[in-house]
LUMDOGU-179310 format. One record per residue (C-alpha): residue in three letters; z, x, y. Coordinates in steps of 0.25 Angstrom, whole numbers, plus 5000, padded with zeros to 4 digits. Layout:
BEGIN
alaZXY ...
***
This chain:
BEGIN
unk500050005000 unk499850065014 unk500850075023 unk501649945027 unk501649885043 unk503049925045 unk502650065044 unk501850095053 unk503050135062 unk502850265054 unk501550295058 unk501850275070 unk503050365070 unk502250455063 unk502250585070 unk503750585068 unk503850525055 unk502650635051 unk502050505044 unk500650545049 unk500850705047 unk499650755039 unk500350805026 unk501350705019 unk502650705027 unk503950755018 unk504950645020 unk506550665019 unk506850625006 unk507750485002 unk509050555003 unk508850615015 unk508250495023 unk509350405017 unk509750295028 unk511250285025 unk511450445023 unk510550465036 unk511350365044 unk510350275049 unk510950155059 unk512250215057 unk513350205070 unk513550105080 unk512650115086 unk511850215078 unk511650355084 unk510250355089 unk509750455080 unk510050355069 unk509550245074 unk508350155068 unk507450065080 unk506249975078 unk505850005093 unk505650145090 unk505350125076 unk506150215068 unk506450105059 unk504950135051 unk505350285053 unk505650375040 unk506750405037 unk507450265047 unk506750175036 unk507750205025 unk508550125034 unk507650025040 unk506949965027 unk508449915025 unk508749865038 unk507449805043 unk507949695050 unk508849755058 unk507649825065 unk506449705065 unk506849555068 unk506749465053 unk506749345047 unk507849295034 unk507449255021 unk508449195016 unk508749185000 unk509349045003 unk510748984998 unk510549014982 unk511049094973 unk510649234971 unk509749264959 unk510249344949 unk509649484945 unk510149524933 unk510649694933 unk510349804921 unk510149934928 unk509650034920 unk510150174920 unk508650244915 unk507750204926 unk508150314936 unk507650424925 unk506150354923 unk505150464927 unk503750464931 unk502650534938 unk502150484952 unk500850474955 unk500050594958 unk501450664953 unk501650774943 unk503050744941 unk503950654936 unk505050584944 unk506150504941 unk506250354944 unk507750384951 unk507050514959 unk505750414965 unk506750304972 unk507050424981 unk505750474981 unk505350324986 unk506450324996 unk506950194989 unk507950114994 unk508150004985 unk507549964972 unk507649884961 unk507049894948 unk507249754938 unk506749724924 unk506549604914 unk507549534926 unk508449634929 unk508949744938 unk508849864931 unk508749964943 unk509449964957 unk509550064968 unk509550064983 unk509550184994 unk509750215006 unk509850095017 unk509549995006 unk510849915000 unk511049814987 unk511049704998 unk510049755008 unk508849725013 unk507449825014 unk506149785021 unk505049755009 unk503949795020 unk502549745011 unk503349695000 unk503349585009 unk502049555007 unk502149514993 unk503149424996 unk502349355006 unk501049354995 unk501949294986 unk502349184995 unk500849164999 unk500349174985 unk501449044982 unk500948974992 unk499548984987 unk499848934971 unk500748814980 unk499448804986 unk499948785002 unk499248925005 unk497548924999 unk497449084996 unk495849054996 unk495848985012 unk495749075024 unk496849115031 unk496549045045 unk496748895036 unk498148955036 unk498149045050 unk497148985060 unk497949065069 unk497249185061 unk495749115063 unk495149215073 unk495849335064 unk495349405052 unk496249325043 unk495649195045 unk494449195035 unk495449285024 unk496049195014 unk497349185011 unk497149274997 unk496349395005 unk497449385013 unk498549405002 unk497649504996 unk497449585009 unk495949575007 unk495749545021 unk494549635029 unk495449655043 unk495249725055 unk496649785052 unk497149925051 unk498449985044 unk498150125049 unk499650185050 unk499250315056 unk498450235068 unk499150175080 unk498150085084 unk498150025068 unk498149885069 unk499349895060 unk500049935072 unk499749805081 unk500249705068 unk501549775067 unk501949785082 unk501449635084 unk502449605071 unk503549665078 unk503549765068 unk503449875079 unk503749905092 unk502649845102 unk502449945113 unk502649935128 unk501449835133 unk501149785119 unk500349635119 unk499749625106 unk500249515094 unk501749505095 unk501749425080 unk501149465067 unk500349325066 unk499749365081 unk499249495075 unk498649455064 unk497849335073 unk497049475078 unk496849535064 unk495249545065 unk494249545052 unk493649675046 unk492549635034 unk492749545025 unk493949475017 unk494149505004 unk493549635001 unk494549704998 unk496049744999 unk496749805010 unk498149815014 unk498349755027 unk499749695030 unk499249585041 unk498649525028 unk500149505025 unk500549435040 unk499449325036 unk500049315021 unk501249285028 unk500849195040 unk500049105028 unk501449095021 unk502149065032 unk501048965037 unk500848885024 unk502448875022 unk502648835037 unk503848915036 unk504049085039 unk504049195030 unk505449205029 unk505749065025 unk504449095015 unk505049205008 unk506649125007 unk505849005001 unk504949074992 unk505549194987 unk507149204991 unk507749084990 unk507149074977 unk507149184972 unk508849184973 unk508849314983 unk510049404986 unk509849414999 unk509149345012 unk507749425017 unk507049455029 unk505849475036 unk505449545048 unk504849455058 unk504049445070 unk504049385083 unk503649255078 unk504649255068 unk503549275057 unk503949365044 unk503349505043 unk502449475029 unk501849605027 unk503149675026 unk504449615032 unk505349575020 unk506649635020 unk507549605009 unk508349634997 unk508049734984 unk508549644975 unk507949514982 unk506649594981 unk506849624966 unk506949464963 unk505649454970 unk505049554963 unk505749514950 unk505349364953 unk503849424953 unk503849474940 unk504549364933 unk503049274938 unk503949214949 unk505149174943 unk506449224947 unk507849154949 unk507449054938 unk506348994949 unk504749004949 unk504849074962 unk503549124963 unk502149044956 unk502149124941 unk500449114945 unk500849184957 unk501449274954 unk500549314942 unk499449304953 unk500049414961 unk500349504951 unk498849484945 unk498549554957 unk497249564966 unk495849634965 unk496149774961 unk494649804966 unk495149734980 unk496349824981 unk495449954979 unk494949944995 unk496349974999 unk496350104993 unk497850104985 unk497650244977 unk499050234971 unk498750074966 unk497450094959 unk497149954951 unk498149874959 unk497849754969 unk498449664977 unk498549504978 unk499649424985 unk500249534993 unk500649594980 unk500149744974 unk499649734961 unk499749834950 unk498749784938 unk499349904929 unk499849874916 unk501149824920 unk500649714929 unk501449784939 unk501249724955 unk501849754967 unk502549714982 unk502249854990 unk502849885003 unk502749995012 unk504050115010 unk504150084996 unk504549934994 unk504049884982 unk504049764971 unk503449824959 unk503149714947 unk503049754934 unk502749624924 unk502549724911 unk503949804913 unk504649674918 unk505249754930 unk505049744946 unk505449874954 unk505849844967 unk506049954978 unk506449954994 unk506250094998 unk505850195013 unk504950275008 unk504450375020 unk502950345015 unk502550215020 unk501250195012 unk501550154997 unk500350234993 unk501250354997 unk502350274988 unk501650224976 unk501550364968 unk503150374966 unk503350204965 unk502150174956 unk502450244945 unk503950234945 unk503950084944 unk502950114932 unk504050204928 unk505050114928 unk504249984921 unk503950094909 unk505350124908 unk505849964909 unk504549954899 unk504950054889 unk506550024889 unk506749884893 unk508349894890 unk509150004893 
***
């Protein structure tokens, strides 16, 4: 996946960060660049050296986002998702004692690294590992706490895909009809003659660049009209994300290929919204966390308008996000509840069009695709994927009966940059879970 929205703070703080420098730049390791050790926020107030601002934003610079991921809300303005007034849903705990030992070879490695050694080497801060139902792995780092909440950056997405792929089998949303039926506020942009699928499936031809190494990206201009950063002095451009996306002109045609775009997202989300008359927050309680017996209350970074951030605003839980994951892989059921459309699910993780998916140029996915906002894997396992930027990830594995789920602030933004270490330790793991089921 290519780097996330929210980092673009680190291109721009580039020349200090050394994030554009021409050779790969050597990042403090995880122990060093631990948030509690370090002392971030610490003091009242804090000494200004310590100190982690959105206006100047030091809260997308490495090493402050050890700290940040866990405490987004206090830095952007957010919208609850409430789990409601019901009980919490059980998940039943079997840890394991020989996962930490389980070895394998990253790609392009020669060596072999242990499972234990590559949460450090991810700059992990939380992850979960489960199996036939149950917790059989469990750690956190760093900012991250049992009860805490981490930003899920494009994890979000998948949430937002699965809501919009539900609506679709309830039949309130047509994933064949073009978007302005939905949007006509959209009708003079490139998104009125995309449907509702090519949108899901980001095989939209926009006029839309993600360059991260270029100020003048149009990137930039959706972020600062979310609110996502700083606007400077003078600034009269889109002050929402639905105003942005209203100048989002075409480039070619639809549907002639996949490319990762986030605004795709932003209109996935608008639609959801639209159809259920109701915002994404209250989307997300109904559908997924009231439902789904959560632990905890969410949230989502807002804008100005009060809409929710689709591409990459979720903030919530480990555990939480483990029953998601977990509900995914039991075809939608979870909390003895149908939560999710056993078709739909079986939909998403069917995937896409692994020949669409070659035009965005994934070298560390070879024969995956995407569908539904979801990555998908087609390898032997049935393995698919929610991917976010950092390291955040929901890994499905249907043949292991295991789901990984990982928080993490990893320096390298891109999870092309990410993949070779995560990939095969998750195979790792399902081979292991495969090989000896009890332990």
């Amino acid at each position: 996946m290519r780097l996330s929205l929210v980092a673009l703070a680190v291109a721009m703080l580039a020349p200090a960060s050394g994030v554009m420098a021409q050779t790969a730049p050597t990042w403090p390791d995880a122990a060093a660049t631990d948030p509690v050790a370090v002392g971030w926020m610490v003091g009242s107030p804090p000494p200004p050296e310590r100190r982690i601002r959105f206006e100047d934003l030091s809260f997308m610079r490495f090493p402050q986002i050890r700290w940040s991921f866990s405490h987004w809300r206090e830095l952007l303005p957010t919208a609850e998702i409430s789990r409601g007034d019901g009980p919490v849903s059980v998940l039943p705990v079997a840890l394991r004692d020989d996962l930490n030992a389980v070895t394998f070879t990253p790609m392009g490695g020669d060596a072999p690294i242990t499972w234990e050694q590559s949460l450090a080497e991810n700059y992990t801060d939380g992850i979960l590992v489960m199996h036939r139902g149950r917790i059989v792995y469990e750690r956190y780092f760093g900012a991250l706490t049992p009860h805490g909440q981490h930003i899920a950056h494009s994890v979000t997405k998948s949430f937002v895909g699965t809501a919009a792929a539900m609506l679709i089998a309830e039949g309130g949303l047509d994933r064949d009809a073009r978007v302005d039926r939905y949007l006509p506020e959209l009708a003079d942009s490139a998104f009125a003659d995309a449907t509702v699928g090519q949108v899901l499936d980001m095989t939209t031809g926009l006029a839309y660049t993600e360059v991260y190494t270029d100020p003048n990206s149009d990137a930039f201009a959706f972020v600062r009209a979310g609110g996502m950063m700083p606007r400077p002095p003078g600034y009269d451009g889109p002050t929402t994300s639905y105003d942005y996306l209203k100048t989002v002109q075409k480039a070619g045609e639809h549907g002639q290929g996949f490319t990762y775009k986030s605004v795709n997202t932003e209109v996935a989300g608008w639609l959801v919204s639209r159809v259920s008359g109701k915002p994404l927050d209250e989307v997300l309680s109904e559908r997924f966390w009231i439902p789904l017996g959560m632990e905890r209350d969410a949230y989502i970074q807002v804008d100005s308008s009060g809409a929710g951030y689709a591409a990459g605003g979720l903030n919530l839980q480990l555990r939480d996000f483990a029953r998601f994951c977990e509900m995914m892989r039991n075809g939608g059921r979870f909390n003895d509840r149908q939560v999710v459309p056993e078709a739909v699910v079986a939909d998403i993780a069917a995937g896409g069009d692994p020949e669409a998916f070659k035009t965005g140029g994934y070298a560390t996915l070879p024969g995956w695709s995407y569908h539904n906002q979801w990555w998908v894997s087609h390898n032997a396992d049935g393995a698919y994927m929610a991917r976010g930027v950092h390291g955040q990830a929901c890994y499905v594995d249907p043949r292991a009966e295991m789901i990984i789920v990982r928080f993490a602030s990893n320096p390298r933004a891109g999870n092309a940059l990410i993949d070779p270490m995560s990939l095969p330790a998750y195979q790792a793991v399902a081979d292991r879970l495969m090989a000896a089921p009890e332990h």
